[in-house]
C-alpha positions in Angstrom: 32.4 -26.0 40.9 34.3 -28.7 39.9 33.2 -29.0 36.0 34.7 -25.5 36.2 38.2 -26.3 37.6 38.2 -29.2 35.4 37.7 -27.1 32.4 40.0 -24.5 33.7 42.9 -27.3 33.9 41.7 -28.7 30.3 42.0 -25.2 28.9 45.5 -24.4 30.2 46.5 -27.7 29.3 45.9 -27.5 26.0 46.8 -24.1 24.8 50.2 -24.3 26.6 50.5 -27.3 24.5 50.0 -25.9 21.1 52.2 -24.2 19.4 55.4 -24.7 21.0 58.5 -25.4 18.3 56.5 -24.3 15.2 58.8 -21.6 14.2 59.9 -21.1 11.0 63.0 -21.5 9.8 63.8 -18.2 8.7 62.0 -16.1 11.7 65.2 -15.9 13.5 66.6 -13.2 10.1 63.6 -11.4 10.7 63.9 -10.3 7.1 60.4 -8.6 7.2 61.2 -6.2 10.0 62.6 -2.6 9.2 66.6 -2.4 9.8 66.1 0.0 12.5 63.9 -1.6 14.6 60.5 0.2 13.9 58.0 -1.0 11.2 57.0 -3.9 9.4 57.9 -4.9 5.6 55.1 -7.0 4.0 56.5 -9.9 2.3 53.7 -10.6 -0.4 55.2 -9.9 -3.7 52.1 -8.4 -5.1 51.6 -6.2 -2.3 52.4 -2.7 -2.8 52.4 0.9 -1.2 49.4 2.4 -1.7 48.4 6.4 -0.1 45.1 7.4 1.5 44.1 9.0 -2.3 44.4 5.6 -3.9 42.8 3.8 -1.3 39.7 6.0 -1.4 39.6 6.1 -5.0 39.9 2.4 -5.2 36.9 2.0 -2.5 34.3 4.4 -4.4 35.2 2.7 -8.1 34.0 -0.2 -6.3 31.1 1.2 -5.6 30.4 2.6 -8.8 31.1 -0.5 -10.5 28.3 -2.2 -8.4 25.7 0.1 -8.7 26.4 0.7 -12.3 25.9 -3.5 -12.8 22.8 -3.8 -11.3 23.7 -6.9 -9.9 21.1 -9.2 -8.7 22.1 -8.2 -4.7 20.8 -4.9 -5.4 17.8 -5.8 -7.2 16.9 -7.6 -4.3 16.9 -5.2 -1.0 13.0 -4.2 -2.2 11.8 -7.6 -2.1 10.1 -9.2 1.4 
């Protein structure tokens, strides 16, 4: 029982160590929260709204594409 309280004390010892003062400068303007409170702005520049139309469009092109390549991953599921 004592390799356990040892690794108990470790653990605690070292995740209440990380971490602490690492904040960003800028976290405190919260600049990618909405003004009221509620929701989340993401702050990658090439990131962009997209609906639930565009994202399921997006998903089946991909697999169109793929199957329409004949890559070498598909050629492969028969063999073995």
């Amino acid at each position: 029982m004592a390799s356990a309280s040892t690794s108990a004390l470790l653990y605690a010892t070292v995740v209440s160590s990380q971490g602490q003062g690492l904040v960003p400068e800028d976290a405190k303007e919260l600049r990618h929260h909405v003004k009221n409170g509620k929701g989340f702005i993401n702050p990658w520049e090439s990131y962009r709204e997209r609906s639930a139309w565009e994202i399921i469009k997006a998903m089946l092109w991909s697999v169109v594409r793929r199957l329409s390549s004949g890559s070498p991953a598909d050629k492969l599921q028969g063999v073995g």
